[in-house]
mmCIF entry with sequence, helices, sheets and N, C-alpha, C, O atoms, coordinates in Angstrom:
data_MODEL
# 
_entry.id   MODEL 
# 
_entity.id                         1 
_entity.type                       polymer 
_entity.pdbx_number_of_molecules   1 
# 
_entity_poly.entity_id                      1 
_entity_poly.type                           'polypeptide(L)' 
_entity_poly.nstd_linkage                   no 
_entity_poly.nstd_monomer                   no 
_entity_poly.pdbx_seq_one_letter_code       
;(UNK)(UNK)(UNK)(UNK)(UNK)(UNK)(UNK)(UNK)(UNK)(UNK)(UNK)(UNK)(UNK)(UNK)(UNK)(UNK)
(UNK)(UNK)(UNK)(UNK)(UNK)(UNK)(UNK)(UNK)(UNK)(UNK)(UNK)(UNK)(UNK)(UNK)(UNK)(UNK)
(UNK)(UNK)(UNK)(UNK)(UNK)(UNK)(UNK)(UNK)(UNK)(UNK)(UNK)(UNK)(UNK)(UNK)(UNK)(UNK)
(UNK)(UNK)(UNK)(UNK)(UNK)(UNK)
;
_entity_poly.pdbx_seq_one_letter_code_can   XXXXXXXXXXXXXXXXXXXXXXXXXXXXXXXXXXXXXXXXXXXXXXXXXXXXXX 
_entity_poly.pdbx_strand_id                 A 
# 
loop_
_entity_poly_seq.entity_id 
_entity_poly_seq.num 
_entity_poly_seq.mon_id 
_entity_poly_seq.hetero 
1 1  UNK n 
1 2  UNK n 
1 3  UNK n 
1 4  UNK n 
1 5  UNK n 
1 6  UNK n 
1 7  UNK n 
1 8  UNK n 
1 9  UNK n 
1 10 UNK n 
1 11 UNK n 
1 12 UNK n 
1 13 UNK n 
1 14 UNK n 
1 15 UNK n 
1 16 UNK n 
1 17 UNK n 
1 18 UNK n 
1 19 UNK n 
1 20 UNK n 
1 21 UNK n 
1 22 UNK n 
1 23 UNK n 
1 24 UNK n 
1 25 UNK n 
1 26 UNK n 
1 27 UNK n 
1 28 UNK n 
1 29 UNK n 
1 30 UNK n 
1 31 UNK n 
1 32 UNK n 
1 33 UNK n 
1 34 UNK n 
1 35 UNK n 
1 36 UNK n 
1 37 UNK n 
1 38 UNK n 
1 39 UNK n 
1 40 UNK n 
1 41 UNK n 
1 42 UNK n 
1 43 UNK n 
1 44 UNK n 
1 45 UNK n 
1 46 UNK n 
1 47 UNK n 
1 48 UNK n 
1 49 UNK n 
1 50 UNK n 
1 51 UNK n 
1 52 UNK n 
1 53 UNK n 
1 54 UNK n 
# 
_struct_asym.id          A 
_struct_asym.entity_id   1 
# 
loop_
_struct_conf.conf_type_id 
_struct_conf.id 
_struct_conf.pdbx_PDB_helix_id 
_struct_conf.beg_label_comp_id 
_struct_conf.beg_label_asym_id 
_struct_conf.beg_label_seq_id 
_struct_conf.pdbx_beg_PDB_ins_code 
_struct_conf.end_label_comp_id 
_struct_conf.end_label_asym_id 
_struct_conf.end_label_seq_id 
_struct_conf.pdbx_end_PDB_ins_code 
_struct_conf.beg_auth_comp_id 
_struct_conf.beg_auth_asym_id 
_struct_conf.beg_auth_seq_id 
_struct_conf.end_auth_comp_id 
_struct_conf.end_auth_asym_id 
_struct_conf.end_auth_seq_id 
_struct_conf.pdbx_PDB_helix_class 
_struct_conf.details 
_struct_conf.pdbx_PDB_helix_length 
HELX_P HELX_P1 AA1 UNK A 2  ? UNK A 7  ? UNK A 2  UNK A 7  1 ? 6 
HELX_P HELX_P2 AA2 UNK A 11 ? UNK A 18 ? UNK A 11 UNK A 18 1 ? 8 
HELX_P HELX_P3 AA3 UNK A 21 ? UNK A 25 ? UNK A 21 UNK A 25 1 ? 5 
HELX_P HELX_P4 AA4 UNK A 43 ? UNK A 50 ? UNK A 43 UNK A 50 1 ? 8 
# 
_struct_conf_type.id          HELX_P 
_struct_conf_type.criteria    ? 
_struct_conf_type.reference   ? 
# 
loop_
_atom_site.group_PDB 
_atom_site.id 
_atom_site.type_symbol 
_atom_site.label_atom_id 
_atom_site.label_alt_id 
_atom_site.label_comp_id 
_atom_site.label_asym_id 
_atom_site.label_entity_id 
_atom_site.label_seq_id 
_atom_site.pdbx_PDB_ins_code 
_atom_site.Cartn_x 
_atom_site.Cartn_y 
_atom_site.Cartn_z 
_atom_site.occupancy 
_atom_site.B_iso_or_equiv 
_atom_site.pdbx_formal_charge 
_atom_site.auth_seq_id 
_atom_site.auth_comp_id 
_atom_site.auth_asym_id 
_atom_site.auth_atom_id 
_atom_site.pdbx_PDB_model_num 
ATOM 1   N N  . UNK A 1 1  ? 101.911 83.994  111.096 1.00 0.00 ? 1  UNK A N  1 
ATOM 2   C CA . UNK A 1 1  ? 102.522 83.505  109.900 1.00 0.00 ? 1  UNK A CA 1 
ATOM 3   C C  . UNK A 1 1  ? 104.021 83.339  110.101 1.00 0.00 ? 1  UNK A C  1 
ATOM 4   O O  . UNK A 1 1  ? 104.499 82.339  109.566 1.00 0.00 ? 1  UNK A O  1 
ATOM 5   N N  . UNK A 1 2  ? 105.117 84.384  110.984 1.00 0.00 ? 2  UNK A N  1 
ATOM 6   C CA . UNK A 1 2  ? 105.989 84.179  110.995 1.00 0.00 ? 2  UNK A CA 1 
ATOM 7   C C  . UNK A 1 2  ? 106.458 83.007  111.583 1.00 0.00 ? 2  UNK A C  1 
ATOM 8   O O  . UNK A 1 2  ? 107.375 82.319  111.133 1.00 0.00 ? 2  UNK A O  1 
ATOM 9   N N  . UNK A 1 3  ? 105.535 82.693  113.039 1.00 0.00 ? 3  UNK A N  1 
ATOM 10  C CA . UNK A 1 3  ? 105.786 81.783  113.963 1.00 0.00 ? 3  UNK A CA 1 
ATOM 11  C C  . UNK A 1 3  ? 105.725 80.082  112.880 1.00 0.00 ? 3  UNK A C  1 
ATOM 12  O O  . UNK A 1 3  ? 106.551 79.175  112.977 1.00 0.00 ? 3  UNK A O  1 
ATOM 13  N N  . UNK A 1 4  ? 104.591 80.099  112.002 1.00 0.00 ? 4  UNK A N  1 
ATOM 14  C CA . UNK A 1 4  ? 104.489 78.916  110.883 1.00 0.00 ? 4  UNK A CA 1 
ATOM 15  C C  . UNK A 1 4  ? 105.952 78.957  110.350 1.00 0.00 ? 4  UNK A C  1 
ATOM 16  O O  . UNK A 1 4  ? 106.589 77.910  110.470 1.00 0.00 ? 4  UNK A O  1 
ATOM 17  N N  . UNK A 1 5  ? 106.505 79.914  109.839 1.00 0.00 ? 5  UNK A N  1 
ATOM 18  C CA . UNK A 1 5  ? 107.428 79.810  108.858 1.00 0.00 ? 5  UNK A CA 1 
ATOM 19  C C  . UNK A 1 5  ? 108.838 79.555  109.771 1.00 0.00 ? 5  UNK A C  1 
ATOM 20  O O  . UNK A 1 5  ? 109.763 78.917  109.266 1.00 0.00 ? 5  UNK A O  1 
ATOM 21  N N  . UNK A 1 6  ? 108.909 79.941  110.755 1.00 0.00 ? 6  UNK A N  1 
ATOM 22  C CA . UNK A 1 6  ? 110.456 79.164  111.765 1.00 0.00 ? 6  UNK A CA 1 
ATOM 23  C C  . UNK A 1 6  ? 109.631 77.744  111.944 1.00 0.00 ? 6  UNK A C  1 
ATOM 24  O O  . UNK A 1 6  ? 110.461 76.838  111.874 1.00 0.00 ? 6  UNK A O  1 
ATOM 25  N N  . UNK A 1 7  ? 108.552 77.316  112.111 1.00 0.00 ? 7  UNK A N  1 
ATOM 26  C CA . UNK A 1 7  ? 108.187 76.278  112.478 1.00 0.00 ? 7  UNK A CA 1 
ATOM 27  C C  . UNK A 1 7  ? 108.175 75.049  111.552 1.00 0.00 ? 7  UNK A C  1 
ATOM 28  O O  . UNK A 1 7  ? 108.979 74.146  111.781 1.00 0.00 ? 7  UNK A O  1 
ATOM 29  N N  . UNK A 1 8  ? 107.342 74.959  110.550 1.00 0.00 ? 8  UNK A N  1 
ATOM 30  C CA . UNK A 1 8  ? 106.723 74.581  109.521 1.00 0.00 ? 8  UNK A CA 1 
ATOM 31  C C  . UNK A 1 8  ? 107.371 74.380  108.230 1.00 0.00 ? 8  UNK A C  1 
ATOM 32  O O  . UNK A 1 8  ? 107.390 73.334  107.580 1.00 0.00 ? 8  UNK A O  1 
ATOM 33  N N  . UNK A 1 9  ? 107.898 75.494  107.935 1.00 0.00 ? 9  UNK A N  1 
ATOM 34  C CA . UNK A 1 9  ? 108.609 76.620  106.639 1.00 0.00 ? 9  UNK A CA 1 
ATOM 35  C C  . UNK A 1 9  ? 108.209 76.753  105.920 1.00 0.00 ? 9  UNK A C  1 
ATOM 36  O O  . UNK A 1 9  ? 107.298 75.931  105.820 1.00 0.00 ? 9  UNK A O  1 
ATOM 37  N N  . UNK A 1 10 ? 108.262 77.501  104.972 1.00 0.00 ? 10 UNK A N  1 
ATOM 38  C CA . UNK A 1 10 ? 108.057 78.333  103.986 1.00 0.00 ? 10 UNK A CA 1 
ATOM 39  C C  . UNK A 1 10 ? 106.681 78.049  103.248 1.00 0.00 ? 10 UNK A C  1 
ATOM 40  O O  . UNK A 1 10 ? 105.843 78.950  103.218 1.00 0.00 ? 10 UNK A O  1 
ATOM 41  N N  . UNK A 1 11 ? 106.391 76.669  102.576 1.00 0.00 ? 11 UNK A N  1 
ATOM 42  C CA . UNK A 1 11 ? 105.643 76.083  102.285 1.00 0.00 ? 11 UNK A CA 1 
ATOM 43  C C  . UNK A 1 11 ? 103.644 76.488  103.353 1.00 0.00 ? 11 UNK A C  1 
ATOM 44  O O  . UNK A 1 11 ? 102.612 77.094  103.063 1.00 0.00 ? 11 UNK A O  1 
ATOM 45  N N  . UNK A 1 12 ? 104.081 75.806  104.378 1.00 0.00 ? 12 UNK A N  1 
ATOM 46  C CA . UNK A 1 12 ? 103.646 75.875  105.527 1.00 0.00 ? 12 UNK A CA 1 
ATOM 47  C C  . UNK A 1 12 ? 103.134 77.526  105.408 1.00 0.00 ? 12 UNK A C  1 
ATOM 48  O O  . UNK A 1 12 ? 102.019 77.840  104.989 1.00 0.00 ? 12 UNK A O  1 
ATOM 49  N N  . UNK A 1 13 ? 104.035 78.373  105.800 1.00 0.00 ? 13 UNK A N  1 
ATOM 50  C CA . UNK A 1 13 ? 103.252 80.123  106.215 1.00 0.00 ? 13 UNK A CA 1 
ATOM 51  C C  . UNK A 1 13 ? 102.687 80.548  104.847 1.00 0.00 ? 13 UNK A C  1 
ATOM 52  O O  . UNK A 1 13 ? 101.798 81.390  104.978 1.00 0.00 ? 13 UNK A O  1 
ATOM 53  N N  . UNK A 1 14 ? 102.870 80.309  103.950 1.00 0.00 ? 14 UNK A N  1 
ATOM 54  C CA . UNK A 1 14 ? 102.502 80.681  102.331 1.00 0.00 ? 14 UNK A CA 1 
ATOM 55  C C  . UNK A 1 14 ? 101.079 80.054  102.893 1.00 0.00 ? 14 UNK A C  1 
ATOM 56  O O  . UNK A 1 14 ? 100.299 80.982  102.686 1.00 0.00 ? 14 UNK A O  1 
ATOM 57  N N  . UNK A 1 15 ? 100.600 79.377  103.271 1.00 0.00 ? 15 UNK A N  1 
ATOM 58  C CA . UNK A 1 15 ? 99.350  78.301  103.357 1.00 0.00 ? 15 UNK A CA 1 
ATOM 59  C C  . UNK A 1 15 ? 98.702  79.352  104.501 1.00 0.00 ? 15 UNK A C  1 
ATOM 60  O O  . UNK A 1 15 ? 97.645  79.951  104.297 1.00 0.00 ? 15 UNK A O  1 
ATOM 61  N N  . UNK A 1 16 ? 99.363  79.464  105.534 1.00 0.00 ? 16 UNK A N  1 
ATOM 62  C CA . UNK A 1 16 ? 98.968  79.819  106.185 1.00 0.00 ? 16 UNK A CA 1 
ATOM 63  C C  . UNK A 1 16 ? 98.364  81.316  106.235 1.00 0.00 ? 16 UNK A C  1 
ATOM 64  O O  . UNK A 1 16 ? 97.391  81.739  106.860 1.00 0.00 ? 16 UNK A O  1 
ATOM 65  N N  . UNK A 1 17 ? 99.551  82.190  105.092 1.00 0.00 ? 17 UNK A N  1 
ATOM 66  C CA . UNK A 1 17 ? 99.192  83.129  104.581 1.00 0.00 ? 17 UNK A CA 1 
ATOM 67  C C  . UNK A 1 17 ? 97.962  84.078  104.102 1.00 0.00 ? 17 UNK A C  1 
ATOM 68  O O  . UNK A 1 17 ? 97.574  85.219  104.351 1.00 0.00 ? 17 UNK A O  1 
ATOM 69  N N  . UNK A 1 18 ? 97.554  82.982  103.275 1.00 0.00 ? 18 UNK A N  1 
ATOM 70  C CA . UNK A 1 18 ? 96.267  82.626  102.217 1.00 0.00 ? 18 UNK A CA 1 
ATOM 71  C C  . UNK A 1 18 ? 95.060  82.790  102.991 1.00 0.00 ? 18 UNK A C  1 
ATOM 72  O O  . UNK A 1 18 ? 94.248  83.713  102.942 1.00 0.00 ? 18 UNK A O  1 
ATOM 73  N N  . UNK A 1 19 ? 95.065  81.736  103.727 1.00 0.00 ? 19 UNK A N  1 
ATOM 74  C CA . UNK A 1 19 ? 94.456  81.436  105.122 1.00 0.00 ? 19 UNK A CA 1 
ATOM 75  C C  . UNK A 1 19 ? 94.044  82.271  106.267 1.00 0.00 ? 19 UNK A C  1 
ATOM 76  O O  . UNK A 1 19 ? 93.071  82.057  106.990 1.00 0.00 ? 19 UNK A O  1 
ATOM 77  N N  . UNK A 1 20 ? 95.002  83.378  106.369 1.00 0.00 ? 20 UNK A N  1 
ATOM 78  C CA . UNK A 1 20 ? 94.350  84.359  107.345 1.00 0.00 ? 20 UNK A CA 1 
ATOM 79  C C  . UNK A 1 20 ? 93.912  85.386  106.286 1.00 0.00 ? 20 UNK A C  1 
ATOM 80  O O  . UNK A 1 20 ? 92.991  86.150  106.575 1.00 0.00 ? 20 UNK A O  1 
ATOM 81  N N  . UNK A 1 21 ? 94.450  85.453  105.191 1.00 0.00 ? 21 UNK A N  1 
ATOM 82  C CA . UNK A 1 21 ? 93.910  86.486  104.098 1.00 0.00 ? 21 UNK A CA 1 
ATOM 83  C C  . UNK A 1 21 ? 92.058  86.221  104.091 1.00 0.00 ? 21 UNK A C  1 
ATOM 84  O O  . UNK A 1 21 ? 91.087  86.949  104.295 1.00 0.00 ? 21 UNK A O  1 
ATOM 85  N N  . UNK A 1 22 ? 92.231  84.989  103.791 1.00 0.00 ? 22 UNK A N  1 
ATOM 86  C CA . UNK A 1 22 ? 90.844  84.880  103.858 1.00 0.00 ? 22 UNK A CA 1 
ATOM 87  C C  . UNK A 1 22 ? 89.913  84.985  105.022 1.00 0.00 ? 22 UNK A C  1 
ATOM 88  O O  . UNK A 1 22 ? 88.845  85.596  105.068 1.00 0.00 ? 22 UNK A O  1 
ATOM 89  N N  . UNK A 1 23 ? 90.496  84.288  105.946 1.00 0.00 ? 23 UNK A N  1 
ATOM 90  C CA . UNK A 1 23 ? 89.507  84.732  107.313 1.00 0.00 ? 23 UNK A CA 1 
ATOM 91  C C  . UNK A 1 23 ? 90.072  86.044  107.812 1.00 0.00 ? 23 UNK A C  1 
ATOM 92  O O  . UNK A 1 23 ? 89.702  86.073  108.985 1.00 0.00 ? 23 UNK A O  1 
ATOM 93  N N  . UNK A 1 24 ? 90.526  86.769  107.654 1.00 0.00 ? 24 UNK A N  1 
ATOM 94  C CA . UNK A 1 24 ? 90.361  88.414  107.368 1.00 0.00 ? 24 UNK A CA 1 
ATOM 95  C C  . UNK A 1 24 ? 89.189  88.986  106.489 1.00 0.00 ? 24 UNK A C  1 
ATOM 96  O O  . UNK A 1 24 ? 88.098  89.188  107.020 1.00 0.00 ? 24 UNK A O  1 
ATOM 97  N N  . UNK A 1 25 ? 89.348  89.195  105.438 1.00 0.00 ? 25 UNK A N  1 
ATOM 98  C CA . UNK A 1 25 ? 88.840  90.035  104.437 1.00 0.00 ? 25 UNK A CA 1 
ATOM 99  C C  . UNK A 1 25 ? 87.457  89.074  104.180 1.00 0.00 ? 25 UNK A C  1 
ATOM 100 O O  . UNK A 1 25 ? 86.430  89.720  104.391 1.00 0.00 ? 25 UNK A O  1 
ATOM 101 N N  . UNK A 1 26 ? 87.277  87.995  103.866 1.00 0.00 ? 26 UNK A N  1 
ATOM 102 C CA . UNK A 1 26 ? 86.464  87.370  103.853 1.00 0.00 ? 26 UNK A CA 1 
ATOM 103 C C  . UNK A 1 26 ? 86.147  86.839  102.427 1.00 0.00 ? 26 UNK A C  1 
ATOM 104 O O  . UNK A 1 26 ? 86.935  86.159  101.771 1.00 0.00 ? 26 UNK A O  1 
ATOM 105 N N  . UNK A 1 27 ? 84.363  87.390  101.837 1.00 0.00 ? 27 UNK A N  1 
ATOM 106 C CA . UNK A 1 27 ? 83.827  87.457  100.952 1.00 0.00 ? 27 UNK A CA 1 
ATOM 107 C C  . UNK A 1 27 ? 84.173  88.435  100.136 1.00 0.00 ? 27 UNK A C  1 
ATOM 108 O O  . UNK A 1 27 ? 83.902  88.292  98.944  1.00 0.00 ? 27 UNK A O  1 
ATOM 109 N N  . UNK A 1 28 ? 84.823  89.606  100.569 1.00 0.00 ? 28 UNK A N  1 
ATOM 110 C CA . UNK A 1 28 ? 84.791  90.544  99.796  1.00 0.00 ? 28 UNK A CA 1 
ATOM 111 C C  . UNK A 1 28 ? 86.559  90.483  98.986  1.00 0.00 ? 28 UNK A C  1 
ATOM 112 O O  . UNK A 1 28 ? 87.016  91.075  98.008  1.00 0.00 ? 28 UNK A O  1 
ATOM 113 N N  . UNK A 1 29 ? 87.023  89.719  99.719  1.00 0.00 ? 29 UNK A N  1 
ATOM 114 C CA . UNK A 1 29 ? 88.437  89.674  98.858  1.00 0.00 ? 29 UNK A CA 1 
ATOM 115 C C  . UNK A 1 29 ? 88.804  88.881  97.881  1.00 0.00 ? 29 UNK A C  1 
ATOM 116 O O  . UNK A 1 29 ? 89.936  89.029  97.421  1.00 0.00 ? 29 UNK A O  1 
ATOM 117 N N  . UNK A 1 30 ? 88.064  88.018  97.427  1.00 0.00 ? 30 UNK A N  1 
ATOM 118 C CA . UNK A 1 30 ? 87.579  87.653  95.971  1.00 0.00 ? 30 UNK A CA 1 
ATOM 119 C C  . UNK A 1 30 ? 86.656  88.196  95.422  1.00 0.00 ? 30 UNK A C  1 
ATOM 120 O O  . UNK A 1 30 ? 86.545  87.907  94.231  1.00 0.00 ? 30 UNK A O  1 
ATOM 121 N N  . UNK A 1 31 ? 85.880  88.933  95.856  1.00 0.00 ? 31 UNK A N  1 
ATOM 122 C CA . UNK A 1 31 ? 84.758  89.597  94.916  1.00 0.00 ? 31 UNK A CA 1 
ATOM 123 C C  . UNK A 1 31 ? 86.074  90.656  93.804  1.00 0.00 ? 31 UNK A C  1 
ATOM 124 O O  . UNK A 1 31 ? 86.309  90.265  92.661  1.00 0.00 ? 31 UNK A O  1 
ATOM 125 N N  . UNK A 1 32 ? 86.755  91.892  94.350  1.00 0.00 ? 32 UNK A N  1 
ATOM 126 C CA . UNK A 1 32 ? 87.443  92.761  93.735  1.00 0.00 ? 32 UNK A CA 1 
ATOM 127 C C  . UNK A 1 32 ? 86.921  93.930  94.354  1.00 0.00 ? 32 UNK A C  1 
ATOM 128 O O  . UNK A 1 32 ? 86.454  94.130  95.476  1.00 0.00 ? 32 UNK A O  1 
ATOM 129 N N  . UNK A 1 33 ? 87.182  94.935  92.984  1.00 0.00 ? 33 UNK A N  1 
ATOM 130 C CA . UNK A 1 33 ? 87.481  96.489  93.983  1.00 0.00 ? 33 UNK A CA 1 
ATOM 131 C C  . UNK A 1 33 ? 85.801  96.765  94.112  1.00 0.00 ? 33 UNK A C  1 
ATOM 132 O O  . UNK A 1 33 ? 84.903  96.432  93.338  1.00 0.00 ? 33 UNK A O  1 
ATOM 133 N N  . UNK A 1 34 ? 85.749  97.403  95.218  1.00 0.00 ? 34 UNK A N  1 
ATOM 134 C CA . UNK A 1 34 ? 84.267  98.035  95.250  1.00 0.00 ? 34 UNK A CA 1 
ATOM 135 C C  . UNK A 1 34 ? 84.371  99.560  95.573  1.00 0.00 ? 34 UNK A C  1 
ATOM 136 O O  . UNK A 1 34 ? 83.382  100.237 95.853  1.00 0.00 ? 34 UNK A O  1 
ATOM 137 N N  . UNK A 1 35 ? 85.408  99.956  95.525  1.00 0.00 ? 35 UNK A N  1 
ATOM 138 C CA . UNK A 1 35 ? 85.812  101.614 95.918  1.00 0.00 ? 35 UNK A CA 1 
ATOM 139 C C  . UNK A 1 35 ? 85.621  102.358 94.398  1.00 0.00 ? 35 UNK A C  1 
ATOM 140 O O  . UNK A 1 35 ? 85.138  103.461 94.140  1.00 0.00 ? 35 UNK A O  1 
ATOM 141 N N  . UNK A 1 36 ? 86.192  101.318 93.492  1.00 0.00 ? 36 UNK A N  1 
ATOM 142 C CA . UNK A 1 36 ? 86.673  102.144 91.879  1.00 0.00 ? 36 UNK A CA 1 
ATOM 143 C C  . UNK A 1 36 ? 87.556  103.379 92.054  1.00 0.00 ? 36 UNK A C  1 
ATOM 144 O O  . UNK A 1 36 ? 87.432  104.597 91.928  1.00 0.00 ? 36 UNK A O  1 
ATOM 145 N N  . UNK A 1 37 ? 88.666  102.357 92.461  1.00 0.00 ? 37 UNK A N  1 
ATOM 146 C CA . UNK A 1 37 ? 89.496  103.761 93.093  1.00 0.00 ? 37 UNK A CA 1 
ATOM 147 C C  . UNK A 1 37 ? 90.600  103.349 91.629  1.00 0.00 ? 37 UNK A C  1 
ATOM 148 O O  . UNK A 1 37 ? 91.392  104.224 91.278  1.00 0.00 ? 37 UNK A O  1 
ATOM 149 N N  . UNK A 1 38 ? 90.570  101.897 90.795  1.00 0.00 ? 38 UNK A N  1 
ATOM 150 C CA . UNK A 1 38 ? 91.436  102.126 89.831  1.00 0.00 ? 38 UNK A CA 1 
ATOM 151 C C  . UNK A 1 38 ? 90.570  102.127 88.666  1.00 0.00 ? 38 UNK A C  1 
ATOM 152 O O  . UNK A 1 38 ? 89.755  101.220 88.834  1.00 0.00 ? 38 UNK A O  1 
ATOM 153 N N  . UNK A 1 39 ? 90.385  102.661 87.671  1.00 0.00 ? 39 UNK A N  1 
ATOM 154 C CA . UNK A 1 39 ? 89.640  102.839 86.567  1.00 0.00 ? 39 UNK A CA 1 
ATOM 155 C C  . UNK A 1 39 ? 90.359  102.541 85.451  1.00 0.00 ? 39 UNK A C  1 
ATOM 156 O O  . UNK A 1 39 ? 91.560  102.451 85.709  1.00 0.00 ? 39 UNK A O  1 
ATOM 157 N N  . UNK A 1 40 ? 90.066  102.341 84.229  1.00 0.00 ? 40 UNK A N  1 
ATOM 158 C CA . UNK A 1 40 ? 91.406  101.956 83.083  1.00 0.00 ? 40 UNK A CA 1 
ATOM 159 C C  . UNK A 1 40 ? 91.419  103.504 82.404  1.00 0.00 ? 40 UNK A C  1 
ATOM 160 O O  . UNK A 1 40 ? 92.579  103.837 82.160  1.00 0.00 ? 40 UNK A O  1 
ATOM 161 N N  . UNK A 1 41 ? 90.356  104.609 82.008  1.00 0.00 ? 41 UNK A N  1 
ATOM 162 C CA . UNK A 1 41 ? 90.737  105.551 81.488  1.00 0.00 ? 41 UNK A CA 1 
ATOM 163 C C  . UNK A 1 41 ? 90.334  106.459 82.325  1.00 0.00 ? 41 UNK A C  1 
ATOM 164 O O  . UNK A 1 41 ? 89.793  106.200 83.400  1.00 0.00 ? 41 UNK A O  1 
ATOM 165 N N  . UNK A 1 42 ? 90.645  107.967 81.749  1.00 0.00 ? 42 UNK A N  1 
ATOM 166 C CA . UNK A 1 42 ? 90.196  109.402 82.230  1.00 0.00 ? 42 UNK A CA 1 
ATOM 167 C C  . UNK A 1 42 ? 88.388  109.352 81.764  1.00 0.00 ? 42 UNK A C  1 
ATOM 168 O O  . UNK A 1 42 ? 87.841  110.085 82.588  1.00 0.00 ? 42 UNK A O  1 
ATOM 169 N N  . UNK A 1 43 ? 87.226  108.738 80.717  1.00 0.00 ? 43 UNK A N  1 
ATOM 170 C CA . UNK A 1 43 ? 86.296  109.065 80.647  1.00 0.00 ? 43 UNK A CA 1 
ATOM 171 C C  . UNK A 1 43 ? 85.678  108.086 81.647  1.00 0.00 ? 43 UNK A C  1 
ATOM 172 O O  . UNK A 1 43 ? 84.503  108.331 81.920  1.00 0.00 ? 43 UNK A O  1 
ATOM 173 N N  . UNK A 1 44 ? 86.159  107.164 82.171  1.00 0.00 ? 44 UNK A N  1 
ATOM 174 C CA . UNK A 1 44 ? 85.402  106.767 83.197  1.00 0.00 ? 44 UNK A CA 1 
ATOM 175 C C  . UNK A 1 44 ? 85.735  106.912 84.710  1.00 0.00 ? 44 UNK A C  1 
ATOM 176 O O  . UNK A 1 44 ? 85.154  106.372 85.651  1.00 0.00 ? 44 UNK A O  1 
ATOM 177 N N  . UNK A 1 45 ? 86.695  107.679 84.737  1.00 0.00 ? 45 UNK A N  1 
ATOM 178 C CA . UNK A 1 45 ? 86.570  108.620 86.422  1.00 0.00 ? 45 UNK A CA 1 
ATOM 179 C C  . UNK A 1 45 ? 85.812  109.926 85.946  1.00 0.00 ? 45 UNK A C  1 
ATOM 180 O O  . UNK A 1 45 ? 85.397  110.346 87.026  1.00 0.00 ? 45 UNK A O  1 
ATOM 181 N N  . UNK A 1 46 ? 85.487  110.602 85.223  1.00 0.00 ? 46 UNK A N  1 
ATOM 182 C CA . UNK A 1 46 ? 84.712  111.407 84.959  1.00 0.00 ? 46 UNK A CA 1 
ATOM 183 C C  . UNK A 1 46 ? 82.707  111.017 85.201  1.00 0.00 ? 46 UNK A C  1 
ATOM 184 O O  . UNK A 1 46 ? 81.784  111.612 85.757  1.00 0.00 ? 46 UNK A O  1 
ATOM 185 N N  . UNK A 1 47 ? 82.833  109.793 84.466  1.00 0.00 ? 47 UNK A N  1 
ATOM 186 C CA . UNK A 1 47 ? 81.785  109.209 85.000  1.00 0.00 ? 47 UNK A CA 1 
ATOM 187 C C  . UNK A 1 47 ? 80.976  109.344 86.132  1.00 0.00 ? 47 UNK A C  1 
ATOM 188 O O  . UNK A 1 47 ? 79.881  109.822 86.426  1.00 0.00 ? 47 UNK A O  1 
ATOM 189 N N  . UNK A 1 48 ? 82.255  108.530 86.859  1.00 0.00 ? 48 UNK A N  1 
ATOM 190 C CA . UNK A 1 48 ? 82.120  108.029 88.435  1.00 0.00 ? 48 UNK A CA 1 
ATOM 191 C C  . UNK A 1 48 ? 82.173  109.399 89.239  1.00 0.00 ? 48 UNK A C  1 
ATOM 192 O O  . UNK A 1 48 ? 81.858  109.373 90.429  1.00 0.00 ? 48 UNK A O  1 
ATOM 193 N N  . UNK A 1 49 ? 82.515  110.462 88.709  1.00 0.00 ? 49 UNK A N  1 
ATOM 194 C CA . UNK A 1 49 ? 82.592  112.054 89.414  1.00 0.00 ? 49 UNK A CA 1 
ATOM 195 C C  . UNK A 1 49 ? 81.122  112.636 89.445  1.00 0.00 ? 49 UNK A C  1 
ATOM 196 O O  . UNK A 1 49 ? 80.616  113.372 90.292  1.00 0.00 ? 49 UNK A O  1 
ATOM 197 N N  . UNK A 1 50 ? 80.468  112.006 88.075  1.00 0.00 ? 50 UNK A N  1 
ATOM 198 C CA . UNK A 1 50 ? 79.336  112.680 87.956  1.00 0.00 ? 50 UNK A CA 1 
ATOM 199 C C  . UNK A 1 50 ? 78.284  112.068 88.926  1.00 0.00 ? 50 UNK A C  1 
ATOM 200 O O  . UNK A 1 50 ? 77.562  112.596 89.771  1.00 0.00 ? 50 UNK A O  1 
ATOM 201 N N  . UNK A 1 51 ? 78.424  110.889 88.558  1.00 0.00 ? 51 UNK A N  1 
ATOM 202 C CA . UNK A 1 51 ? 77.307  110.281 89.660  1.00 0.00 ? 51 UNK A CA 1 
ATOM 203 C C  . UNK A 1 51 ? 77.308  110.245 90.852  1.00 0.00 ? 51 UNK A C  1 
ATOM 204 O O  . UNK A 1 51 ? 76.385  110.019 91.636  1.00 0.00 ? 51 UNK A O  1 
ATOM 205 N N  . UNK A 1 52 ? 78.822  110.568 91.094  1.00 0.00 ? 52 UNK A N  1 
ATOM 206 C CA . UNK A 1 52 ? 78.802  110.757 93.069  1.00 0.00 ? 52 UNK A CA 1 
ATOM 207 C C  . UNK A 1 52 ? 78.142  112.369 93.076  1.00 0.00 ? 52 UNK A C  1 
ATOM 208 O O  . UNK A 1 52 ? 77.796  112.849 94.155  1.00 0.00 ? 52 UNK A O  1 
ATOM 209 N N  . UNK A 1 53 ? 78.033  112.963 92.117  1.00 0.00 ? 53 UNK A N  1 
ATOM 210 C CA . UNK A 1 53 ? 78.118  114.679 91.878  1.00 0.00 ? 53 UNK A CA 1 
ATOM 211 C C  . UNK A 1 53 ? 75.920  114.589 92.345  1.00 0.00 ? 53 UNK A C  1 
ATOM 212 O O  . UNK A 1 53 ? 75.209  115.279 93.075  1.00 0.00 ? 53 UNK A O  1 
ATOM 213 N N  . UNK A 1 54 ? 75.658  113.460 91.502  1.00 0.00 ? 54 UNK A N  1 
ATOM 214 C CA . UNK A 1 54 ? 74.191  113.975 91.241  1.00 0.00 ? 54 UNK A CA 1 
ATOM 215 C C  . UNK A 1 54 ? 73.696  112.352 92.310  1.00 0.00 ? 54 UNK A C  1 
ATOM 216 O O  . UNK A 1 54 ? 72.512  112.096 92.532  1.00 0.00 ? 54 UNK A O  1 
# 
């Protein structure tokens, strides 16, 4: 990406950016979180405690 952006510029590595994001991570980096490591309250990490529990 850096080599795009002296080359190309700015425009260019932003693209290019995107681009290895995706052929990195793949399918799963538009899907979202699959860890549930952020939750919006305290009763639903309690939840998620129980069911890893049982």
């Amino acid at each position: 990406m850096g080599a795009v952006l002296v080359i190309k510029g700015a425009s260019m590595a932003f693209a290019a950016g995107i681009l290895l994001c995706v052929l990195l991570y793949g399918k799963d980096w538009l899907r979202g979180e699959n860890e549930k490591l952020f939750v919006a309250n305290e009763s639903e990490k309690s939840k998620l405690k129980e069911e890893k529990a049982s």
